[in-house]
C-alpha positions in Angstrom: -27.0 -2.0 -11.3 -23.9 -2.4 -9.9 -20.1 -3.2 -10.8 -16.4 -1.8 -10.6 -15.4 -1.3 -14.1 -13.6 1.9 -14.8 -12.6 3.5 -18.1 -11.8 7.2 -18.9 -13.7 8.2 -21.9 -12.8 11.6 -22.5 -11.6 14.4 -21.1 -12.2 18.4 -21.7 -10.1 21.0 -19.7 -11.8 24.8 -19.3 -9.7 27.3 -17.6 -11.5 29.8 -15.3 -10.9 32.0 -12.1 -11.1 30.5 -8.5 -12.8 31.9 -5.7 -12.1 35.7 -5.2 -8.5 36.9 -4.1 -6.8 33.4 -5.7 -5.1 35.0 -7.6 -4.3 33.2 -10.5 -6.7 31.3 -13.0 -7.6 27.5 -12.3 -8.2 24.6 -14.5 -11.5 23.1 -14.0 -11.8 19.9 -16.1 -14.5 17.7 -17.4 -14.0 14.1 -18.5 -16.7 11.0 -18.8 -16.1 8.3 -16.8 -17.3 4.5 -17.3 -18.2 3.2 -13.6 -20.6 0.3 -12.9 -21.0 0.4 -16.8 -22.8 3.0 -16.8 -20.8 6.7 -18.0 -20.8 9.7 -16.0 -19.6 13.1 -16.6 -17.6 14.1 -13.9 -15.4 17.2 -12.8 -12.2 17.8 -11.1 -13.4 19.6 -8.1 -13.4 18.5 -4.7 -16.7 17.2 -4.6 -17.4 14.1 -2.6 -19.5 12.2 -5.5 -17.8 13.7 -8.2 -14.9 12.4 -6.6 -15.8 8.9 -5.6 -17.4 8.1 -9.0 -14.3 9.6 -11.0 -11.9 7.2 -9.4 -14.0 4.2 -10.5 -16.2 3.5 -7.4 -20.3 3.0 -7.4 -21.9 5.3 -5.4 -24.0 3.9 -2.7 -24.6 0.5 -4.2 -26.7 -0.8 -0.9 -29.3 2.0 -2.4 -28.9 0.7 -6.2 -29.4 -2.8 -4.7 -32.4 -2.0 -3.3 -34.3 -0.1 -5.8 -34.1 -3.3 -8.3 -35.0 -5.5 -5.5 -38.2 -3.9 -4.1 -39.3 -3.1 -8.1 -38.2 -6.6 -9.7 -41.9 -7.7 -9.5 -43.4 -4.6 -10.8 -44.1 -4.3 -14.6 -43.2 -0.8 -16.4 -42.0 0.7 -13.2 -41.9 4.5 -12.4 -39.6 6.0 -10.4 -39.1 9.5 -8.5 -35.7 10.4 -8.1 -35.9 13.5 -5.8 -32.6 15.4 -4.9 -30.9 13.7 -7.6 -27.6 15.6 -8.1 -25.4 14.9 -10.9 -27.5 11.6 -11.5 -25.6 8.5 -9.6 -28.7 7.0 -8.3 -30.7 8.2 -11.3 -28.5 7.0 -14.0 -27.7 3.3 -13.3 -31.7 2.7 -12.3 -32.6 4.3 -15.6 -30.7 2.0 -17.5 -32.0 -0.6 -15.5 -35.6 0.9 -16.0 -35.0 0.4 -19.8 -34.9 -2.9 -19.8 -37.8 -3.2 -18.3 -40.3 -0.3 -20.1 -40.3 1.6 -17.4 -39.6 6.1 -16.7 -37.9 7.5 -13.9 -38.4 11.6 -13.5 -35.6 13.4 -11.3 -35.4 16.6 -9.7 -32.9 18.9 -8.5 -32.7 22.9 -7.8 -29.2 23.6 -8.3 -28.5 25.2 -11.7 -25.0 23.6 -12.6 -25.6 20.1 -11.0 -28.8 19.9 -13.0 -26.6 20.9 -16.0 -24.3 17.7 -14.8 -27.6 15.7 -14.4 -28.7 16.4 -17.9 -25.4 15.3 -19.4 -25.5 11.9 -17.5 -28.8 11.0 -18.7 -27.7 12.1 -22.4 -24.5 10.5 -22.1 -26.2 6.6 -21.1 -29.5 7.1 -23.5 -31.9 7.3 -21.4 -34.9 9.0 -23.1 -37.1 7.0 -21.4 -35.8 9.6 -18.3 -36.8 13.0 -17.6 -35.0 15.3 -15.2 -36.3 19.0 -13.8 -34.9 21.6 -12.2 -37.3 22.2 -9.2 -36.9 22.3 -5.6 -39.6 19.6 -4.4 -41.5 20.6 -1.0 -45.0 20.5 0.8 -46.7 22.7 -1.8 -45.7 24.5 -4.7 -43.8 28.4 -4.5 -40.4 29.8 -4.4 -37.3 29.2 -2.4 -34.3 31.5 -2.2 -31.0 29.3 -2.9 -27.3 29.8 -2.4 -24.9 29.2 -5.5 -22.4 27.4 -5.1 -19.0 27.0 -7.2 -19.0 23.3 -8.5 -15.2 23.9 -8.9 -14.3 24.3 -5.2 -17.6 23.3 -2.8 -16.3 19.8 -0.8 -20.2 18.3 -1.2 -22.4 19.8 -3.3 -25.3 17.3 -1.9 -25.2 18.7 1.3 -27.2 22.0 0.8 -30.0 21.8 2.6 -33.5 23.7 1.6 -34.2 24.1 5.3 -33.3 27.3 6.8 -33.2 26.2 10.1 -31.3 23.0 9.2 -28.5 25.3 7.5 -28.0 27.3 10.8 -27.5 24.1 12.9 -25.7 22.1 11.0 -23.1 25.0 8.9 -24.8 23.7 5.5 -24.9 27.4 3.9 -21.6 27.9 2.4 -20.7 31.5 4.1 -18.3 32.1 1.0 -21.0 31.5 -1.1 -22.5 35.6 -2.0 -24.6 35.0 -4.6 -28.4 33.8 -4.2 -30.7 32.6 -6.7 -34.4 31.7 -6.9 -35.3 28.4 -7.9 -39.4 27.2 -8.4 -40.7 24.4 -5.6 -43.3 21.7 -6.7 -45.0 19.2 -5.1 -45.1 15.5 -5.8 -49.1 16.1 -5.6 -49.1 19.2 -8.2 -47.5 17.2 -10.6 -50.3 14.8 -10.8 -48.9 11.9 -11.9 -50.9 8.9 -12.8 -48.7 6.3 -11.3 -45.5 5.9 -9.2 -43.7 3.0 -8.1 -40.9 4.3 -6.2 -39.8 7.4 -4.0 -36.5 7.7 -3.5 -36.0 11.3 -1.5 -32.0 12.5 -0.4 -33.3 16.2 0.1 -30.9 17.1 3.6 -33.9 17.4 5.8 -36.7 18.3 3.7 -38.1 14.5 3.6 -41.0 15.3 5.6 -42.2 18.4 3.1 -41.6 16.3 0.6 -43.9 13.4 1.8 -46.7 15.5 3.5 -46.5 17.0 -0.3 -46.7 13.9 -1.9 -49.7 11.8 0.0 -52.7 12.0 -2.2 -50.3 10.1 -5.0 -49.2 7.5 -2.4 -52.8 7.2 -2.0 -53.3 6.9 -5.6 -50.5 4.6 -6.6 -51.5 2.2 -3.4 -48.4 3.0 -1.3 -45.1 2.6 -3.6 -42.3 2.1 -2.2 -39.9 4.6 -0.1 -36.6 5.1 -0.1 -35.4 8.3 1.9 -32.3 9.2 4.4 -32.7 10.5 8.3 -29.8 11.9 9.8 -28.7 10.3 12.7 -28.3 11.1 16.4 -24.8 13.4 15.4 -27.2 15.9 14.7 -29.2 16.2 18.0 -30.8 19.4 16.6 -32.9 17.2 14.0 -34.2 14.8 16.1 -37.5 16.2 16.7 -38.0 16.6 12.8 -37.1 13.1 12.0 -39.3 11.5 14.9 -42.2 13.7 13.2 -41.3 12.1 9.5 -41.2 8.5 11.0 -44.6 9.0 12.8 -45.9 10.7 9.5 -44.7 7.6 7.4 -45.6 4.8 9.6 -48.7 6.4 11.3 -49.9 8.7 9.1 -49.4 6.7 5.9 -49.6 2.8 7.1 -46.2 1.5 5.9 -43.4 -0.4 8.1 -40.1 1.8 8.1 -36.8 -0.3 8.0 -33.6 1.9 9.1 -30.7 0.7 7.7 -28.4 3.3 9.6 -29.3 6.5 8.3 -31.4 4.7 5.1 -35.2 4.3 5.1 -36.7 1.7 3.3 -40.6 2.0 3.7 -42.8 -0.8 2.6 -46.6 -0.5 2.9 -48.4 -4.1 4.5 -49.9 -4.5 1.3 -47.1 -4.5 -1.4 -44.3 -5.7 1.2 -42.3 -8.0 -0.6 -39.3 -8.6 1.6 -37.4 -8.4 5.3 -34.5 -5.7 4.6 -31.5 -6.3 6.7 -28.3 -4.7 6.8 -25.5 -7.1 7.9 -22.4 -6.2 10.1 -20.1 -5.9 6.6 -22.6 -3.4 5.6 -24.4 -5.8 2.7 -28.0 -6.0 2.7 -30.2 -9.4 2.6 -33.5 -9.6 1.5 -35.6 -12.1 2.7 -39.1 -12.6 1.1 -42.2 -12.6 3.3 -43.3 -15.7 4.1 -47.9 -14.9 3.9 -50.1 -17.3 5.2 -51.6 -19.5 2.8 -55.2 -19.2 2.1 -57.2 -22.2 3.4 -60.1 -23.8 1.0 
């Protein structure tokens, strides 16, 4: 799921306005882009993904490496991709999925990144893939959510559903005026037969997410967790993210392995490897050596 080829594919240019009192009218431009061979419809804005994958580069590939790792033994796997943005995790798994017979369902709130989303998963295929625009959380509702312009917003991921985590930390864009409501789910409400893999990049919401999602851990007997923590630059979240680990590794059974501000949770009884993150930032998987049974 990984690779460095490049190739521009196309390109479509739309002229519109920039923020208020610019001025003078913008071009915001569209063009697919061939990275780690998968295609990705990407924009000229200054976001950071957007960005990174538009100049040829695989986004996060320690997090691609270990999704196909911790599922290579697992027939017709399914997959949760929660906070997926415009699809860089979600897209290269789901082709990898494909091979295999297995579904991977994403979610994310905002309107025009889900839009983005939607055309990655066209653009590769992938109809084995389903993507939803929900907000996912501790129980199902509403949440109020800030729109932001895709054309000028640095990093779109960054938006955090937590109120108190967008006061601390300067995540709600103050140029950003208009608001929208978006509809919150639950991993539980969806009642989903089977899951395989959680993979959760949600900006502080993890825990919500989780508490919201343990009576299918139960179900699927502990799959596999993927999920970021922020680290000790943001002193404010510490308390939250001590809860989440305790909830994870207490409250649920499984063995959390930080990999600097990456969790990988594996439950004792489908742990399949030692994660370790080595000094050049690679990871190494070593398989765990279990007793053999004596006659």
């Amino acid at each position: 799921m990984t690779g460095g080829q490049r190739k521009v594919v196309g390109k479509v240019d739309l002229t519109r306005h920039g923020s208020k009192g610019a001025g003078k009218p913008r071009a915001f431009s569209v063009r697919m882009q061939s990275t780690g061979g998968v295609n990705y419809l990407v924009h000229n804005g200054p976001d950071l993904i957007n960005q990174h994958l538009g100049a040829g580069r695989v986004w996060e590939p320690a997090t691609l490496q270990l999704a196909s790792m911790l599922l290579q033994r697992v027939r017709m796997p399914v997959v949760l991709d929660i906070g997926a943005n415009m699809g860089a995790f979600a897209v290269p798994v789901g082709k990898w999925l494909g091979a295999r017979g297995g579904r991977l369902l994403a979610f994310e709130p905002q309107k025009m990144v889900f839009f983005q989303l939607c055309a990655n998963l066209f653009a590769n295929g992938l109809t084995h893939c389903d993507a939803r625009r929900l907000a996912v959380g501790e129980a199902v509702g509403q949440i109020e959510l800030p729109v932001l312009d895709v054309g000028s917003h640095a990093n779109l991921g960054s938006l955090s559903l937590d109120r108190e985590i967008q006061g601390f930390k300067g995540r709600l864009p103050l140029q950003s005026s208009q608001v929208e409501t978006v509809q919150m789910t639950s991993i539980d409400a969806l009642d989903l037969p089977r899951v395989d893999l959680i993979k959760i990049d949600v900006e502080g919401l993890e825990f919500e997410v989780l508490k919201g999602a343990r009576q299918t851990i139960e179900r699927s007997d502990f799959p596999h967790l993927v999920f970021e923590v922020w680290g000790d630059s943001v002193p404010q979240y510490r308390p939250k993210r001590e809860a989440l680990l305790e909830f994870v590794e207490n409250g649920l059974g499984y063995e959390v392995t930080r990999l600097g501000e990456l969790c990988v949770a594996q439950h004792p009884r489908r742990r399949e490897f030692d994660v370790v993150r080595n000094a050049d930032k690679t990871i190494t998987f070593k398989p765990v050596q279990r007793p053999v049974a004596e006659d």
